[in-house]
C-alpha positions as CSV (number, residue, x, y, z in Angstrom):
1,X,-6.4,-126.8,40.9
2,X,-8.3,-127.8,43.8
3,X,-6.0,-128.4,46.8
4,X,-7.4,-131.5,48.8
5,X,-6.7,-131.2,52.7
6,X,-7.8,-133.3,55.4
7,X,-7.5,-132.9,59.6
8,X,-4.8,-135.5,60.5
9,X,-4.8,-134.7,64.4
10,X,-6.0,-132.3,66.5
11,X,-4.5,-130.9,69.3
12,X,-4.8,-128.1,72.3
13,X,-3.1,-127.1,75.6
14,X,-4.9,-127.7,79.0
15,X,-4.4,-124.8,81.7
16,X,-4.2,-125.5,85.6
17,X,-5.3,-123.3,88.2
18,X,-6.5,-124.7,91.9
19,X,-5.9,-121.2,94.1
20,X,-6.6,-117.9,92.5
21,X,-5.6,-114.7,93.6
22,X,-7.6,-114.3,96.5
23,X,-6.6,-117.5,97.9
24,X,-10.1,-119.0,96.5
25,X,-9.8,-123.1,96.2
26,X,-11.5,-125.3,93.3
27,X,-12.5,-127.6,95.9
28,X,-13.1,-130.3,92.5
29,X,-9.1,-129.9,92.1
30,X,-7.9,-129.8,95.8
31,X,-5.2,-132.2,95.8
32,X,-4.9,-135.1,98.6
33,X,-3.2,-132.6,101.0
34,X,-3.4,-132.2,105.0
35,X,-3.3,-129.1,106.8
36,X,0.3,-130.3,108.1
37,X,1.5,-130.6,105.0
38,X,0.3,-127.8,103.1
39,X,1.9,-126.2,106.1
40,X,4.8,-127.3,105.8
41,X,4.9,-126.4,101.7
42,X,4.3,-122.9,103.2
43,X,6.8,-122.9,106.3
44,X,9.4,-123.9,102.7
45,X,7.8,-121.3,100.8
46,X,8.6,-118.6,103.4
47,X,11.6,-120.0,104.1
48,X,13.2,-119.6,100.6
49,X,11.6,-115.7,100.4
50,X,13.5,-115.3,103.9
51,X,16.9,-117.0,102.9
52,X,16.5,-115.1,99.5
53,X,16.8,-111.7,100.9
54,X,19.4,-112.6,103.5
55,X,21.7,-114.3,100.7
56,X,20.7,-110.6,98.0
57,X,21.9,-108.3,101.5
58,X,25.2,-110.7,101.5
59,X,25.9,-110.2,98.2
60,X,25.5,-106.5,98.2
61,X,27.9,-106.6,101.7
62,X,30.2,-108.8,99.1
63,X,30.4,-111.6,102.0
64,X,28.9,-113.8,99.0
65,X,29.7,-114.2,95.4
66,X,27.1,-113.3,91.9
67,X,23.8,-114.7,93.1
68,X,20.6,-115.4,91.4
69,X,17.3,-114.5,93.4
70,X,14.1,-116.7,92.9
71,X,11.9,-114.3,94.2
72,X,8.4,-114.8,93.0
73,X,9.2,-118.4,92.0
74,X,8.8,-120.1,95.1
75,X,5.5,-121.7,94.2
76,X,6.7,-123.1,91.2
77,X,10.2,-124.5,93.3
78,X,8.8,-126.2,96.2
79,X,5.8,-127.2,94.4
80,X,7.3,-129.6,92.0
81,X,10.2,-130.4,94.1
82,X,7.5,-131.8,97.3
83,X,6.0,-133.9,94.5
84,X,9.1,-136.3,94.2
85,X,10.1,-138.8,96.2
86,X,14.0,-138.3,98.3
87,X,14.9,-140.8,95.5
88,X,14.1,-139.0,92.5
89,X,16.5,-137.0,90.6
90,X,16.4,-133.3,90.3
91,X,18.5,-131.7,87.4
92,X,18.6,-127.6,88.3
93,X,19.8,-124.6,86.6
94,X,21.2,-121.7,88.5
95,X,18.1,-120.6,90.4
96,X,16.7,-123.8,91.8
97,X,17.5,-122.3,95.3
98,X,14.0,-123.6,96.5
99,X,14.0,-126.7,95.1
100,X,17.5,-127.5,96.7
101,X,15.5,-126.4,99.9
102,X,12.8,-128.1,99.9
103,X,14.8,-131.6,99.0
104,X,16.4,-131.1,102.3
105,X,19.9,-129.6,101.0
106,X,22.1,-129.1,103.7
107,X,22.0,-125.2,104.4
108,X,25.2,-124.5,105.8
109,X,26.2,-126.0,102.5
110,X,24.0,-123.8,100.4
111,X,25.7,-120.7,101.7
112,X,29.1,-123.1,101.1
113,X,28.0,-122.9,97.3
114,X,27.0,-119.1,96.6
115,X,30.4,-118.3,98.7
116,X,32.0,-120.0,95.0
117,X,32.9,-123.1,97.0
118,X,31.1,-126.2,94.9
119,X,32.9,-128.7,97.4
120,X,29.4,-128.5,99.4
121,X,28.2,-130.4,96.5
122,X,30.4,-133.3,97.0
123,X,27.9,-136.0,98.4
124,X,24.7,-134.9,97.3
125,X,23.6,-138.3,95.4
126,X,20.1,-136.9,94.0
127,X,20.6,-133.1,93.6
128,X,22.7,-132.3,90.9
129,X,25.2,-128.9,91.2
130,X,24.4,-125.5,89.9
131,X,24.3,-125.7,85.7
132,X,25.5,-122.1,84.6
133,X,25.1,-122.7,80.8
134,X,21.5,-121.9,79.6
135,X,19.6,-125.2,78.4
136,X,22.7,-127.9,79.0
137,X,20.7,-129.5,82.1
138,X,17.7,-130.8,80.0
139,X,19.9,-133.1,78.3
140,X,21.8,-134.6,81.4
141,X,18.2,-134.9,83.1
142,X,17.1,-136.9,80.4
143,X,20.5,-138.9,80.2
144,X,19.7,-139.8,83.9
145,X,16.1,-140.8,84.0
146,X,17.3,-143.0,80.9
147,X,20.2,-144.8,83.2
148,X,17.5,-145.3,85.8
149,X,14.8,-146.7,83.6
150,X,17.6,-149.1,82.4
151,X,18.6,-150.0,85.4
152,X,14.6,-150.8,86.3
153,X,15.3,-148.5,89.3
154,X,11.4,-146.6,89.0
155,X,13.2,-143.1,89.6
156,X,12.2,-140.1,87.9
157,X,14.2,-136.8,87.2
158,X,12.7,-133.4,87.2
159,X,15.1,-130.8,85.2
160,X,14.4,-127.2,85.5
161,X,15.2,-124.5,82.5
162,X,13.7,-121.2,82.1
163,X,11.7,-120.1,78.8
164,X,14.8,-118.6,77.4
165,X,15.9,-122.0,76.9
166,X,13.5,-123.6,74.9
167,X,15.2,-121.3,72.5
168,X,18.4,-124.0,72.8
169,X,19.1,-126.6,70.9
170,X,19.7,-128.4,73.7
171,X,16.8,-128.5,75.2
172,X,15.1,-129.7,71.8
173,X,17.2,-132.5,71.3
174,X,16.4,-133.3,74.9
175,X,12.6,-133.2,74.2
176,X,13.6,-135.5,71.2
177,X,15.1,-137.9,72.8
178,X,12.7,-138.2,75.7
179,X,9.5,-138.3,73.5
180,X,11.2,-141.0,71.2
181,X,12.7,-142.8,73.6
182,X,9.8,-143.1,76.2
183,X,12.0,-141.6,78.9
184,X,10.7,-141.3,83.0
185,X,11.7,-137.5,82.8
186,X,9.6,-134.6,83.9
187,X,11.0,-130.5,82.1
188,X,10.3,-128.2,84.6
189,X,10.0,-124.6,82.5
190,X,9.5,-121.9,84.9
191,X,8.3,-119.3,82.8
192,X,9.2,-116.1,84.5
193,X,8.9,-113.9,81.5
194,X,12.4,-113.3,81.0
195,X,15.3,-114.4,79.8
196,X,17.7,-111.6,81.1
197,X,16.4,-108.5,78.9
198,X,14.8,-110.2,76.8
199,X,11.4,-110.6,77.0
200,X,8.9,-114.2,76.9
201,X,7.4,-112.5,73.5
202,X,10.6,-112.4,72.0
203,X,11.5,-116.0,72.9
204,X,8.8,-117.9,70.3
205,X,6.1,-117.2,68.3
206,X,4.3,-119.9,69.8
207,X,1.5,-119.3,72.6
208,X,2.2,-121.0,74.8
209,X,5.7,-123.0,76.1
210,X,4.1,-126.1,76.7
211,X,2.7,-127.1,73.1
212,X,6.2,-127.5,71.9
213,X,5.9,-130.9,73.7
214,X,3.5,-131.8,71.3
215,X,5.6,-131.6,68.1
216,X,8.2,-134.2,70.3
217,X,5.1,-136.9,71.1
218,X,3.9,-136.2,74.6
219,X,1.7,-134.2,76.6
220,X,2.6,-130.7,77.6
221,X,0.7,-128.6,80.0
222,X,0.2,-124.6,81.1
223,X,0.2,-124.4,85.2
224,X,-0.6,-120.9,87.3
225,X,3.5,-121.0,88.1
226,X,2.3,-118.8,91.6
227,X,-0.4,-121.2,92.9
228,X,1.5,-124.3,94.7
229,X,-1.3,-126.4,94.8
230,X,-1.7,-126.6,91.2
231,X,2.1,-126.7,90.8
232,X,2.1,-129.7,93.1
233,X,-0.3,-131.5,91.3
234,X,0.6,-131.1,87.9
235,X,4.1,-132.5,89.0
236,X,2.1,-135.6,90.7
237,X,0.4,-136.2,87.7
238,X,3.5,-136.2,85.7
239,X,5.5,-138.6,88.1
240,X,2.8,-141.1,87.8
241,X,3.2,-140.6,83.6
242,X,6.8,-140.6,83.9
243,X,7.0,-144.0,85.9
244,X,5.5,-145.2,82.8
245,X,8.1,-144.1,80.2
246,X,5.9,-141.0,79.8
247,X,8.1,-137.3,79.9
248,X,5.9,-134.4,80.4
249,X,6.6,-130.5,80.0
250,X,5.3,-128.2,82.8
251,X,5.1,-124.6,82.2
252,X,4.9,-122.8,84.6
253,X,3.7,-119.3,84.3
254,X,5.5,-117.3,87.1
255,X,7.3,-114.2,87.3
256,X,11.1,-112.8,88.1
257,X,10.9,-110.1,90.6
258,X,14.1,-109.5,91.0
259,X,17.2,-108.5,89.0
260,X,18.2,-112.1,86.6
261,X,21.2,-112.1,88.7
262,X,23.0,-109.4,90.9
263,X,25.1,-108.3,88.2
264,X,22.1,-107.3,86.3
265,X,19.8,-104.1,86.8
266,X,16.0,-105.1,85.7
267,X,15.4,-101.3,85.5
268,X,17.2,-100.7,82.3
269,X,14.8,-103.2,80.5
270,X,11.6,-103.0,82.7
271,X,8.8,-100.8,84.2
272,X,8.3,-100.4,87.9
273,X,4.7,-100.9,86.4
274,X,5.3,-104.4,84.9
275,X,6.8,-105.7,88.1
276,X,4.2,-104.4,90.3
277,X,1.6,-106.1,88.4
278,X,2.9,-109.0,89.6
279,X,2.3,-107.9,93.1
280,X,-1.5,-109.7,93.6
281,X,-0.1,-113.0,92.1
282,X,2.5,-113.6,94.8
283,X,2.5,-116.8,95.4
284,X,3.4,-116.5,99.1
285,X,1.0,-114.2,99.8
286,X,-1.7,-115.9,97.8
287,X,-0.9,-119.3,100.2
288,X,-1.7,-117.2,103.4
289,X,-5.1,-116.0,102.1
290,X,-5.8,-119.7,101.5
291,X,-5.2,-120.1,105.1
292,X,-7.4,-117.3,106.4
293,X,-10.2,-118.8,104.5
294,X,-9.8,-122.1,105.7
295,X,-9.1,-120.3,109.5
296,X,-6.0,-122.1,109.6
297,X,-4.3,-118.3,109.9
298,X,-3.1,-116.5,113.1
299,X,-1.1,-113.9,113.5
300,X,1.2,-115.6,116.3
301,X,1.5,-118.5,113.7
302,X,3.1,-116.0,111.1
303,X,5.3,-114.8,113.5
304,X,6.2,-118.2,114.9
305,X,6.8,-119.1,110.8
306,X,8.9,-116.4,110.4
307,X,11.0,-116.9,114.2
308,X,11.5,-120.6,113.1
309,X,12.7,-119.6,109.5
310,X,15.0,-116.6,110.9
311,X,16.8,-119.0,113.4
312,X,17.8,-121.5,110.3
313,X,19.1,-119.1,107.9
314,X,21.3,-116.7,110.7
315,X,22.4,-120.0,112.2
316,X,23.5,-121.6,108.5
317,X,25.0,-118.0,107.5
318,X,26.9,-118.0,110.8
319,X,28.7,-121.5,109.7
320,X,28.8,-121.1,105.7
321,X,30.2,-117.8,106.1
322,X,33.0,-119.1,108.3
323,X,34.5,-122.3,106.4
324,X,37.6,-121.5,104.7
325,X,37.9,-121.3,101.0
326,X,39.1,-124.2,98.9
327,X,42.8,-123.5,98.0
328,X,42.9,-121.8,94.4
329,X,44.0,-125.1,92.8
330,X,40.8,-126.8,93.3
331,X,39.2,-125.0,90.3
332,X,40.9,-127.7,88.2
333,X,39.2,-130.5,90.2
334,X,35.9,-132.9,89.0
335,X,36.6,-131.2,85.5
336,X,37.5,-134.8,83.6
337,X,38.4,-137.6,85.6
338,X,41.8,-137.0,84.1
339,X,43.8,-133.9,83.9
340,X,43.9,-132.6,80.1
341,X,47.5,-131.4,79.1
342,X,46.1,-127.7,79.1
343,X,44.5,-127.9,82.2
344,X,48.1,-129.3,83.6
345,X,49.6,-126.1,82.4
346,X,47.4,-124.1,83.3
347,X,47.7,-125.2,87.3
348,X,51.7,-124.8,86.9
349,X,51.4,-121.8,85.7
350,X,48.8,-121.0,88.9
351,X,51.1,-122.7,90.7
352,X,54.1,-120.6,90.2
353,X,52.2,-117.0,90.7
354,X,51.2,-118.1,94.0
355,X,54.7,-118.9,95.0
356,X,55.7,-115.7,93.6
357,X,53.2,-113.8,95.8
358,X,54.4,-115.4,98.7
């Protein structure tokens, strides 16, 4: 028997890079970008490396709570989130610290948040909390850009997973949904090459993250996750899809420098060797070679940078730190809009210790 096969559709997976490693431009992919406001994507870049450390050091003095660095992801966070308008929608996971940033978060309030108090999130109309389970967000982003497109509102909504999640069911059912349903929603992967322990190559046996869009009807693309210019253009691109009904996945190809959380301890799992590999790519670093080869670098201008970004985080740490807790019974707040029985008897039962410690 002769089996008789024929090419239905053909397919393949573009790759962006505008900035390599030595800070070297593609001048035929320079995005419509001033000097003032690459700046300023820089001034947020070194601005969430800064707060970063500051917030890790907290931690370790335990003035703070479990926190989760982005280190080496800045690129790939104020990128995408500089590419939206203040009336999009951005859907984060647990490390979206830059995107929260660069959307003009309060900061007194971000400290608020990693001090375990989620009452600084009360208010915030576009950025939604923290999401602690792995994948969960995809499918709220997409239930949001769907409200909006119903609504005839134009708004977009970015949501943010890491490549450990495209191993959800979630996040597959979000794709689904998005792809059938013509959704304005952009999946922001930021593939840092881990998901705790395990590794990206253990995730899928696919090549790449971004062809699984393909299997759900729209267009999925690989971005250098450490170059901002291409990370900021990919994500323009896909706003201007989106407003159409068109969902796009960005991959971005990135790296986690730091522990997955501060509970964890990357050295159990990974090489010294692996990590420092990474070193070249930084994606701060790469930005200011950019800038000495356009001679928009001086050395008083790092410094000044650095002053400016200094002053904002000690002056935010001074307040956060120093507003007091919520009272213990607020963990049963903004849970359902109504009480559940269990949740009733849970708080008497909190209720009653606290008396008796009293």
């Amino acid at each position: 028997m002769v089996l008789i096969r024929k090419v239905i559709k053909t397919f393949g997976v573009e790759y962006l890079q505008i900035l390599d490693e030595e800070g070297t431009i593609d001048e035929s992919l320079r995005p419509d970008l001033t000097e003032d406001r690459i700046k300023e994507i820089y001034h947020l870049m070194v601005l969430a490396r800064m707060f970063d450390e500051k917030l890790f050091k907290l931690q370790r003095m335990g003035k703070i709570g479990t926190y989760a660095p982005i280190k080496g992801q800045e690129a790939a966070q104020i990128g995408t989130a500089f590419a939206i308008s203040k009336d999009d929608w951005t859907v984060p996971t647990f490390r979206e610290f830059g995107v929260y940033l660069a959307r003009g978060a309060d900061r007194v309030k971000l400290v608020q948040v990693w001090n375990g108090d989620t009452r600084a999130f009360h208010g915030d109309a576009k950025n939604l909390p923290v999401a602690i389970p792995v994948g969960s967000q995809a499918l709220h982003g997409v239930g949001i850009a769907w409200a909006s497109k119903m609504r005839g509102e134009n708004k977009v909504a970015l949501t943010y997973f890491g490549d450990g999640a495209t191993s959800e069911g979630d996040v597959l059912e979000a794709f689904n949904f998005a792809g059938a349903f013509g959704i304005p929603v952009i999946f922001v992967c930021q593939d840092n090459q881990w998901a705790i322990s395990t590794p990206r190559k253990v995730q899928t046996a696919a090549e790449t993250i971004a062809q699984k869009a393909i299997a759900f009807g729209f267009k999925g693309l690989q971005v250098d996750g450490n170059d901002v210019l291409a990370v900021y253009a990919a994500t323009k691109e896909a706003v201007e899809r989106a407003r159409k009904g068109e969902p796009t996945l960005l991959e971005l190809l990135t790296y986690r420098m730091s522990d997955h959380t501060t509970s964890d301890d990357a050295s159990k799992y990974r090489t010294e060797a692996d990590v420092h590999a990474w070193d070249s790519k930084d994606p701060v670093l790469r930005l200011e070679k950019f800038f000495r080869k356009q001679g928009w670098w001086t050395d008083d201008y790092g410094a000044w940078v650095r002053s400016e970004c200094e002053k904002e985080i000690n002056d935010a740490v001074e307040k956060g730190l120093a507003i007091p807790p919520p009272p213990p019974e607020d963990m049963f707040s903004h849970i359902f809009a109504e009480m559940i029985p269990d949740h009733k008897r849970q708080l008497e039962e909190l209720k009653a210790e606290l008396g008796d410690a009293q």
